[in-house]
C-alpha positions in Angstrom: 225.3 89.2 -1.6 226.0 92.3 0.4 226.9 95.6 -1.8 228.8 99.0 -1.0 227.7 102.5 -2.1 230.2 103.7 -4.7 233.0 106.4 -2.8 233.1 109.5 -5.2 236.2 108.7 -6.4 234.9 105.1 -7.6 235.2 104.2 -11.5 232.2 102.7 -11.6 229.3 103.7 -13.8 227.2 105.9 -12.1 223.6 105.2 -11.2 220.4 107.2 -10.5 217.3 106.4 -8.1 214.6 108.3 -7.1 214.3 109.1 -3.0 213.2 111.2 -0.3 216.4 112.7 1.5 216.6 114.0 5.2 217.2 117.8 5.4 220.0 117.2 8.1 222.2 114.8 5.2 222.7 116.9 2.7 225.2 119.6 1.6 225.9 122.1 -0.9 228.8 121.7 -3.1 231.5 124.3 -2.4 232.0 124.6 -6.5 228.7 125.8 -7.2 229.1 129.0 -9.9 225.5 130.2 -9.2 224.5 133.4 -7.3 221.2 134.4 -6.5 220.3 137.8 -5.2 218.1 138.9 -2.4 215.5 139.6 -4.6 215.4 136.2 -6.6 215.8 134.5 -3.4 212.2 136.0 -2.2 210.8 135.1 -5.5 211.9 131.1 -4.8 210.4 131.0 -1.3 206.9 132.5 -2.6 207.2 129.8 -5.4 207.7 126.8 -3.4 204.9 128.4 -1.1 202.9 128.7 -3.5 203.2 125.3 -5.7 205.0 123.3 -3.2 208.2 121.9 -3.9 208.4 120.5 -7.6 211.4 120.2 -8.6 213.9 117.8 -7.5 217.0 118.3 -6.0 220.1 116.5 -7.7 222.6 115.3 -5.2 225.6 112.5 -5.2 225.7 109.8 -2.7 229.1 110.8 -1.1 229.0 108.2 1.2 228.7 107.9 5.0 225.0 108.8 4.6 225.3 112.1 3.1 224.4 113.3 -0.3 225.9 116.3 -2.0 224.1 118.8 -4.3 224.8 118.8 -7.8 222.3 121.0 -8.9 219.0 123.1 -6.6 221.4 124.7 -3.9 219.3 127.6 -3.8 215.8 125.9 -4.1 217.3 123.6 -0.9 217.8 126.9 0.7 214.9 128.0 0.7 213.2 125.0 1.5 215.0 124.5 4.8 214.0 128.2 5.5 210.5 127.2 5.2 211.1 124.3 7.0 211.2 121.6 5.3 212.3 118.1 6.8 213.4 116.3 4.1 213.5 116.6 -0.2 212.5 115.3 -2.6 216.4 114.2 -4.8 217.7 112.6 -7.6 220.3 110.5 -6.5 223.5 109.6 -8.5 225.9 107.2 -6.6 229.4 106.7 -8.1 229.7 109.7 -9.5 234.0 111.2 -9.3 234.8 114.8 -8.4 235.7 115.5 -11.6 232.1 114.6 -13.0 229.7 116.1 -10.3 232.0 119.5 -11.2 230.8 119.0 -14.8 227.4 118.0 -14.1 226.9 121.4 -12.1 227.8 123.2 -15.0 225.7 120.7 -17.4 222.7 121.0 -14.9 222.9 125.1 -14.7 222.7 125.3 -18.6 220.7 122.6 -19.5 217.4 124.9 -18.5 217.5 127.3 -21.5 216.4 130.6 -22.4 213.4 131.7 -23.1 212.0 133.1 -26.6 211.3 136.6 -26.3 208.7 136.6 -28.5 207.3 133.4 -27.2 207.4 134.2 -23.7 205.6 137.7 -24.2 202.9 136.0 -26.1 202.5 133.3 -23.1 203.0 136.1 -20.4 200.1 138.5 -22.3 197.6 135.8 -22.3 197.8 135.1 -19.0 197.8 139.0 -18.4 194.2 138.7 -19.9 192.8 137.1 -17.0 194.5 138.6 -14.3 196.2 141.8 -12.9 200.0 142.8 -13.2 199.6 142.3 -9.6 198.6 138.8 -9.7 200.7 137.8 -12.7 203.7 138.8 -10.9 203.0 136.8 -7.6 205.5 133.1 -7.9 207.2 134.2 -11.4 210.7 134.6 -10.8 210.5 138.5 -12.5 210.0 141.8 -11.7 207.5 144.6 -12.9 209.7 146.2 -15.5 211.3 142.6 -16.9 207.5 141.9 -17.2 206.6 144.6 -18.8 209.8 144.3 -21.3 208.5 140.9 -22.0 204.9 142.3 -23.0 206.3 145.1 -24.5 206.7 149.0 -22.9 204.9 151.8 -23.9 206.4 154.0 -26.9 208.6 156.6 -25.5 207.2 160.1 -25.6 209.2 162.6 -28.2 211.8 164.6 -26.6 211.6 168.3 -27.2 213.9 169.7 -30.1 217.1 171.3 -28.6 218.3 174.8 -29.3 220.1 175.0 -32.2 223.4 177.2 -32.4 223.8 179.7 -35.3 227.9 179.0 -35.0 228.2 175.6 -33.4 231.6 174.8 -31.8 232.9 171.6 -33.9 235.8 170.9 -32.0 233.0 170.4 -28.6 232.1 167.1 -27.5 227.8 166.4 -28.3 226.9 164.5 -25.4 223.6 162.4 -26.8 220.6 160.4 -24.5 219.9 156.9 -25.2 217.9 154.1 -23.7 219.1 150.9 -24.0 216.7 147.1 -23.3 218.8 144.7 -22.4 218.3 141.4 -20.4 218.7 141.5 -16.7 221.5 139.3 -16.7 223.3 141.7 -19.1 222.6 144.8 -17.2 223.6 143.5 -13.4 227.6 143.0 -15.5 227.1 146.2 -17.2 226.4 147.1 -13.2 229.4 145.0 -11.9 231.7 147.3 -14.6 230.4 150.4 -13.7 231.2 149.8 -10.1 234.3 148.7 -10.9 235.2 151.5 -13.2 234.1 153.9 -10.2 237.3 151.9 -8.2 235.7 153.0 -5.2 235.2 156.5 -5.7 231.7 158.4 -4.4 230.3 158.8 -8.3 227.0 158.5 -9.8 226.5 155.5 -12.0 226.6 158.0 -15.0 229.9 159.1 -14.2 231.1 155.5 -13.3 230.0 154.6 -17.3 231.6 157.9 -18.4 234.7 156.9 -17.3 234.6 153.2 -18.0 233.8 155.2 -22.0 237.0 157.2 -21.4 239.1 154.6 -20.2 237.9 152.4 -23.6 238.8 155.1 -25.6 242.1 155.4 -23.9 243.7 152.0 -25.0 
């Protein structure tokens, strides 16, 4: 009995196989909520150079012999930089518009963050038998995300400041802190800053002082 692939509009339940897809059939989604920067782009070609490409691609059969990507655009990127000819996928076939959308979002959260405490323990003992250098080569961090991980070096003590004999009350005391924060946190702490300095030529301090004032304002 002859069968037909499933158009993704179909009502039918979806299925899932296992396959080796050509490079030139498949597509990225144009819904997909993921950026990646230049930086974490680099760190995915070294690790698919490194350990080859181990993790699947999950795309929809769409028909037509092409597949759409529910979830990898990025790792498919950088595969096809390097060269790759085909990928290994999950394929769903059957799957509406409506569900890949949701799937995308399902896929991006289902990997999880990890434990602080747990990852700097993991991270530390496989400091212990290699360099910073060679830790950091295929992990998808950076020196100073590293070393939050592990754990930074105490702060040295500032030196006392002068102290007044009539201080001025009514005066503002500006204070110095530093702040740890995830790097997802900090790049839209960045993304506020830049748009609190609405385009003007300002330092990043100034761009927060004023994102402070205009808090303070409403």
């Amino acid at each position: 009995m002859k069968t037909t692939t499933p158009s993704p509009s179909s009502s039918a339940t979806p299925t899932t196989r296992f396959d080796f897809i050509a490079t030139t059939v498949i597509d990225a989604n144009p819904w997909n909520p993921n950026r990646m920067t230049a930086a974490m782009y680099a760190k995915a070609i070294e690790s698919i150079t490194l350990y080859g490409f181990v993790d699947p691609l999950t795309v929809r059969d769409v028909g037509r012999f092409r597949y759409e990507i529910i979830d990898g655009e990025h790792r498919f990127n950088a595969g096809r930089d390097l060269g790759m000819t085909e990928f290994p996928c999950i394929v769903i076939s059957g799957l509406t518009d409506t569900a890949a959308k949701k799937l995308t979002i399902v896929m991006n959260e289902l990997h999880g963050q990890a434990d602080p405490g747990r990852m700097g323990d993991l991270l530390t003992e496989i400091l212990s038998f290699s360099s910073m250098e060679e830790l950091l080569v295929g992990l998808p961090y950076d020196e100073s995300i590293l070393a939050g991980f592990i754990g930074l070096p105490e702060l040295p003590e500032l030196p006392d400041l002068p102290k007044t004999k009539d201080p001025d009350e009514s005066k503002e005391v500006w204070v110095e802190r530093l702040y740890r924060m995830p790097k997802s946190v900090s790049l839209v702490v960045d993304e506020a800053i830049e748009k609190a300095k609405d385009g003007d030529e300002l330092e990043p301090w100034q761009g927060l002082e004023r994102m402070a004032a205009d808090y303070l304002a409403t």
